[in-house]
Each structure stands twice: as structure tokens, then as C-alpha cells.
Rosetta silent file (secondary structure, phi, psi, omega in degrees, C-alpha in Angstrom):
SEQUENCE: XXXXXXXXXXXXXXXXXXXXXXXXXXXXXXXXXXXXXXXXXXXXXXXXXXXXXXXXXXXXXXXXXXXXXXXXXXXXXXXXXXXXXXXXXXXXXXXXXXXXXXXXXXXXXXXXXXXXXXXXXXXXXXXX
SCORE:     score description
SCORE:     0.000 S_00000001
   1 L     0.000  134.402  165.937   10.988   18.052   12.363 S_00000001
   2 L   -91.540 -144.206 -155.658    9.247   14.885   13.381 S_00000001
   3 L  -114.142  132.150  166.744    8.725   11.820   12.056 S_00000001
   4 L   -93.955   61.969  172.367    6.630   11.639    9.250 S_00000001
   5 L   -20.655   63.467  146.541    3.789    8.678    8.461 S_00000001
   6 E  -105.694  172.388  168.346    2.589    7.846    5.282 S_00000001
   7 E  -101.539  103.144  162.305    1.196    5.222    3.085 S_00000001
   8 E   -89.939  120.839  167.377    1.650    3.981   -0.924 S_00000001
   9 L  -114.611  154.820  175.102   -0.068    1.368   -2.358 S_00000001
  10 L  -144.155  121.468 -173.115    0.269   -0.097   -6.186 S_00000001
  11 L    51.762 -128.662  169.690   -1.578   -3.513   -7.217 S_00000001
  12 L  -126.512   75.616  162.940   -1.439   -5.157   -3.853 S_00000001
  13 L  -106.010  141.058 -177.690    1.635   -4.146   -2.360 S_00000001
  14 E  -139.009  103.450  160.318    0.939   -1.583    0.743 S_00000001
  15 E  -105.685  125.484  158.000    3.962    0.067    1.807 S_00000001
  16 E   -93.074  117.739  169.121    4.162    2.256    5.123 S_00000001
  17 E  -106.976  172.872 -165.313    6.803    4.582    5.506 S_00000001
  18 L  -131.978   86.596 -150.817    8.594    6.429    8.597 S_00000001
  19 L  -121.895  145.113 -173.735   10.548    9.202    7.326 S_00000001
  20 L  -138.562 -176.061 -176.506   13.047   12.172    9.271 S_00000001
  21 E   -79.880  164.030 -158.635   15.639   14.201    8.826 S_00000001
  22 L   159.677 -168.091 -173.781   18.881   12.134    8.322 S_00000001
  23 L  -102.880   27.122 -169.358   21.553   11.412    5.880 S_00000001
  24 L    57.494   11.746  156.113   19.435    9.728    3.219 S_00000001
  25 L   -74.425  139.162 -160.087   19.441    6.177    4.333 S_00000001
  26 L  -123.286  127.737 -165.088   17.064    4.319    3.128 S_00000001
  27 E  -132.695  148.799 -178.799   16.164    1.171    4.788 S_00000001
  28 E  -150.564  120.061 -165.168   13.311   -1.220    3.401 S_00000001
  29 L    51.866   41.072  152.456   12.286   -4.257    5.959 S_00000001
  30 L    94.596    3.942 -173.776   15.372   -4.088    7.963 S_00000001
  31 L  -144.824  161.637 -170.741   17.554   -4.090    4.873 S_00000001
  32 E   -73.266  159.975 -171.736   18.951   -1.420    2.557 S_00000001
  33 H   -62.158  -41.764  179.125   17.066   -0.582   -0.603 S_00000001
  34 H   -69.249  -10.826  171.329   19.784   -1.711   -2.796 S_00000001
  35 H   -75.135  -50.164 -166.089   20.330   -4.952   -0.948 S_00000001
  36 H  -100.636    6.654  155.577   16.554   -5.431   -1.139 S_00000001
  37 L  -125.521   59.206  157.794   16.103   -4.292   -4.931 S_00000001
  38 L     4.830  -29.459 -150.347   19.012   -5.328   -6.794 S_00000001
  39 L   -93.365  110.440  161.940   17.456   -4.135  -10.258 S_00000001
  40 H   -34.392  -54.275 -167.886   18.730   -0.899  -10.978 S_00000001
  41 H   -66.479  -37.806 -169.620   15.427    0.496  -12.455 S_00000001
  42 H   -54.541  -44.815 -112.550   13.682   -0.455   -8.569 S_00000001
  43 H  -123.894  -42.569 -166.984   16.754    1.360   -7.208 S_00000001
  44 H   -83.398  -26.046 -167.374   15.845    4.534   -9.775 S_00000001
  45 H   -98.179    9.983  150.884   11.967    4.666   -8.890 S_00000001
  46 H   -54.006  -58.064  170.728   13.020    4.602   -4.931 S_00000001
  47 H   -52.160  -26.339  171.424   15.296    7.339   -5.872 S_00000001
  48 H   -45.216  -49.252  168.666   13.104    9.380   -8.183 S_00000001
  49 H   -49.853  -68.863  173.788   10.899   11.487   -5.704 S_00000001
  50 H   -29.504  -45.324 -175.065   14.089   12.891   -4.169 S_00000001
  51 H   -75.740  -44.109 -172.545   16.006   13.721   -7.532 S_00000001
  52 H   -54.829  -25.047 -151.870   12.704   15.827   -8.730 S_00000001
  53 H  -103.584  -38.234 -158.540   12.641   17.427   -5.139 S_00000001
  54 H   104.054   -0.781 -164.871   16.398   18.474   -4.738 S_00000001
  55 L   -91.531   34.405 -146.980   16.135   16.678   -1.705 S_00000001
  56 L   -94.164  132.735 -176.131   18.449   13.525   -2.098 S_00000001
  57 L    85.860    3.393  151.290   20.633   12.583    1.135 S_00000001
  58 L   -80.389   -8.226  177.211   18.312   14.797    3.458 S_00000001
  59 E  -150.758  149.430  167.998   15.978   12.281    5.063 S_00000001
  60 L   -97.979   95.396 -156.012   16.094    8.955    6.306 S_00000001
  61 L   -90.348  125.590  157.901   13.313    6.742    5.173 S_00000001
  62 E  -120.881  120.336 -132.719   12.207    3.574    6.800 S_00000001
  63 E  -108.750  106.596  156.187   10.332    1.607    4.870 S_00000001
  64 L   -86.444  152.637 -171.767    7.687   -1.267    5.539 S_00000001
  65 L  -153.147  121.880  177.667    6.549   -3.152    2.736 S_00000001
  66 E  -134.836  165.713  177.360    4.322   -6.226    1.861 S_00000001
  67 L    67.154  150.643  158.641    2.088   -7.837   -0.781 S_00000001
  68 L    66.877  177.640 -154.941    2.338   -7.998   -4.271 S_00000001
  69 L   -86.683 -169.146  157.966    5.790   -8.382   -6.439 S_00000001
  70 H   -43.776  -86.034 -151.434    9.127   -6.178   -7.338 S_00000001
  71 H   -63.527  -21.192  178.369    7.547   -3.462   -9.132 S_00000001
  72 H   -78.200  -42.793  173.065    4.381   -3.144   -7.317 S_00000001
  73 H   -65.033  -45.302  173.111    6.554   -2.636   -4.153 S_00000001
  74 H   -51.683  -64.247 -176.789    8.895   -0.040   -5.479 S_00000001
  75 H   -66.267  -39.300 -165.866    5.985    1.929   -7.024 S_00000001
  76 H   -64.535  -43.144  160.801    3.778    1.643   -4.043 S_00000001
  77 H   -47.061  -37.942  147.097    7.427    3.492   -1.908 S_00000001
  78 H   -29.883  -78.736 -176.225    7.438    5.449   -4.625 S_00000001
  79 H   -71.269  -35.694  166.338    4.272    7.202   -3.857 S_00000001
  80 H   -49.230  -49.872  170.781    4.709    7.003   -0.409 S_00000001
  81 H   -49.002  -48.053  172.674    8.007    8.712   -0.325 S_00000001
  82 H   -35.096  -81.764 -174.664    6.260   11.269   -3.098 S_00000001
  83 H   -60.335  -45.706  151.076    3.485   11.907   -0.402 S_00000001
  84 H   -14.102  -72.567 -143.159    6.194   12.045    2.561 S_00000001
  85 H   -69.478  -40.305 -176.714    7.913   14.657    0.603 S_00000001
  86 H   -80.698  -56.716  152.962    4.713   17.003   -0.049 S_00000001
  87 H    13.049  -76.763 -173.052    4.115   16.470    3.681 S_00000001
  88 L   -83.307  -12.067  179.594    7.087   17.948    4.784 S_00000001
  89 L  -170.199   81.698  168.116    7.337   20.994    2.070 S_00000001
  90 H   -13.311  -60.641  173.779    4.313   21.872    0.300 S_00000001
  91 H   -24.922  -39.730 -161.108    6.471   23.351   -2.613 S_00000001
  92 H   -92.838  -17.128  178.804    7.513   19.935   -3.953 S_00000001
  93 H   -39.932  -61.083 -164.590    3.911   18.877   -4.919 S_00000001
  94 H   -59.675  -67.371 -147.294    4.001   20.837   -8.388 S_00000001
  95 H   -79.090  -15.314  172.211    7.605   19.273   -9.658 S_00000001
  96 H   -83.912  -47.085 -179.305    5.744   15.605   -8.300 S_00000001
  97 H   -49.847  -68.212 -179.161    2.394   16.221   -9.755 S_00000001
  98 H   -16.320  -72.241 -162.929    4.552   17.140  -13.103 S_00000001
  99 L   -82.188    6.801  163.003    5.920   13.355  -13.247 S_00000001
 100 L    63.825   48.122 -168.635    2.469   11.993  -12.218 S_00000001
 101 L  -119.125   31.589 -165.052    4.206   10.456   -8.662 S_00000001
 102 L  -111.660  -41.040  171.963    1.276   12.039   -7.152 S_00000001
 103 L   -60.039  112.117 -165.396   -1.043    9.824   -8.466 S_00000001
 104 L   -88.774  158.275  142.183   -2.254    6.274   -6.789 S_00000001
 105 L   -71.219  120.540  164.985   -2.539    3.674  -10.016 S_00000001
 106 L  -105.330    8.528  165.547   -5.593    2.229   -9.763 S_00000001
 107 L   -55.592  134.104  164.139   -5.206   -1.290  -12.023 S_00000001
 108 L  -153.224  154.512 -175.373   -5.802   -3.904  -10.316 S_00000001
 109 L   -65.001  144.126 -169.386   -5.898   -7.545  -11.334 S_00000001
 110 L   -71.508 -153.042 -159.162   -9.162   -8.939  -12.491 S_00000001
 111 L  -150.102  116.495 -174.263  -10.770  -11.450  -10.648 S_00000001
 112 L   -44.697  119.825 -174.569  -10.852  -14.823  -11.602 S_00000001
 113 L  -105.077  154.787  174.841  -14.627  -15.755  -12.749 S_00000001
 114 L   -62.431  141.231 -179.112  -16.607  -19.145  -12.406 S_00000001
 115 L   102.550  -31.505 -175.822  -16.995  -21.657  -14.995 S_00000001
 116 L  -107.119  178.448 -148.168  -13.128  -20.441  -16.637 S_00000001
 117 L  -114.852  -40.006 -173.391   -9.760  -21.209  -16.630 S_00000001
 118 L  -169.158 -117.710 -158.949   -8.908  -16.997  -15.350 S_00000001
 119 L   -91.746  -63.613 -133.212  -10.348  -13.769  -15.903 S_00000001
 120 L  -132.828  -53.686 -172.548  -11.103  -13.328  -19.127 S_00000001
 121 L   -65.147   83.451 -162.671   -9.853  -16.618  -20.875 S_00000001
 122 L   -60.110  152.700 -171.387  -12.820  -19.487  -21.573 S_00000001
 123 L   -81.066  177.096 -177.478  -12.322  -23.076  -21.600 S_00000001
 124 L   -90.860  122.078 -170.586  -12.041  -24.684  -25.175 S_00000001
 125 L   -50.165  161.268  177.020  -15.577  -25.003  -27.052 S_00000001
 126 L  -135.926  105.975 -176.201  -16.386  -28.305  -28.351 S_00000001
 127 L   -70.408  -38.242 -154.395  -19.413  -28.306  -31.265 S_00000001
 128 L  -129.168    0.000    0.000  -19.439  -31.764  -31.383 S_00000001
């Protein structure tokens, strides 16, 4: 098997991953996932494609990742890994599709407008 090449994005985080057959190391930016997401729950939705697949300690994922915060980065590896997975073994789509890891999010932050303080939120009226 070669190396496999996809992309997840969530809010604006864009992660590209580079994933083979291996021992299940998982490397993200030069450093291990658990080194670079500390937070247990980050650490469960890296792991999550894998436990649904059966596939956990079979591939070796290397992970680039930029933009946007913690959670937006996890979930955008998330889906990459997700799409990786169906990549490499059609079969696994169905048990990903189930848990909706299949799925890009499409929320995205609103856009600051002119004349306001942020999106949505108006400066304070004055009658008088």
C-alpha cells in the first residue's frame, strides 16, 4: 500500500494528512498527537475514526495542520483521517457515515459587518 493524501477542514483549520501502513503512530507537526493535544477529548476525536474502523495501531498518520483553534484542528484530522480510512477500504464508509465523521461541518464564523461592534451585535442606541 502507498501513501495515502487527504484533506479535513473544520472552521478554518485545514489539515493535510500522509497516511501508510505502520504501527499507529500518529505524528501532528513534527510532534506526537498527545504531546500536541493534551486534552483528552482532542486525543479521543484523533482516535475515533480508527476505534469505529477496527483499525487502531495499523497505520501511521502524519499529520499537517494550521489555522483556526484546538477543536477546529482535531475535527478538521478527524475527517481527514475518516476520509484516509474510506480511501484505503471502502467497507469502513458505512460504520463512519453512521457517526456522521463523513461529513465536512460547514459553520463558519460570521463576518464582521460595517457600522458595528461584530457580526451581529449593534452599537448602543441613544434617543436623545
Amino acid at each position: 500500500m502507498s501513501v495515502i493524501n487527504t484533506i479535513g477542514r473544520r472552521k478554518s483549520a485545514v489539515a493535510r494528512i500522509y497516511m501508510q501502513e505502520g504501527k499507529g503512530a500518529v505524528t501532528i507537526n513534527n510532534r506526537d498527537y498527545k504531546e500536541y493535544f493534551p486534552v483528552g477529548t482532542l486525543q479521543y476525536k484523533i482516535e475515533q475514526p480508527f476505534a469505529l474502523t477496527e483499525t487502531t495501531g495499523q497505520f501511521d498518520v502524519k499529520v499537517n495542520v494550521k489555522g483556526g483553534g484546538f477543536n477546529g484542528q482535531a475535527e478538521a484530522v478527524r475527517l481527514a483521517i475518516a476520509r484516509a480510512l474510506v480511501e484505503a477500504d471502502a467497507e469502513n464508509k458505512p460504520a463512519l457515515k453512521a457517526d456522521s465523521l463523513m461529513t465536512r461541518d460547514p459553520r463558519m464564523v460570521e463576518r464582521k459587518k460595517p457600522g458595528q461592534p461584530k457580526a451581529r451585535k449593534k452599537f448602543q442606541f441613544s434617543k436623545r
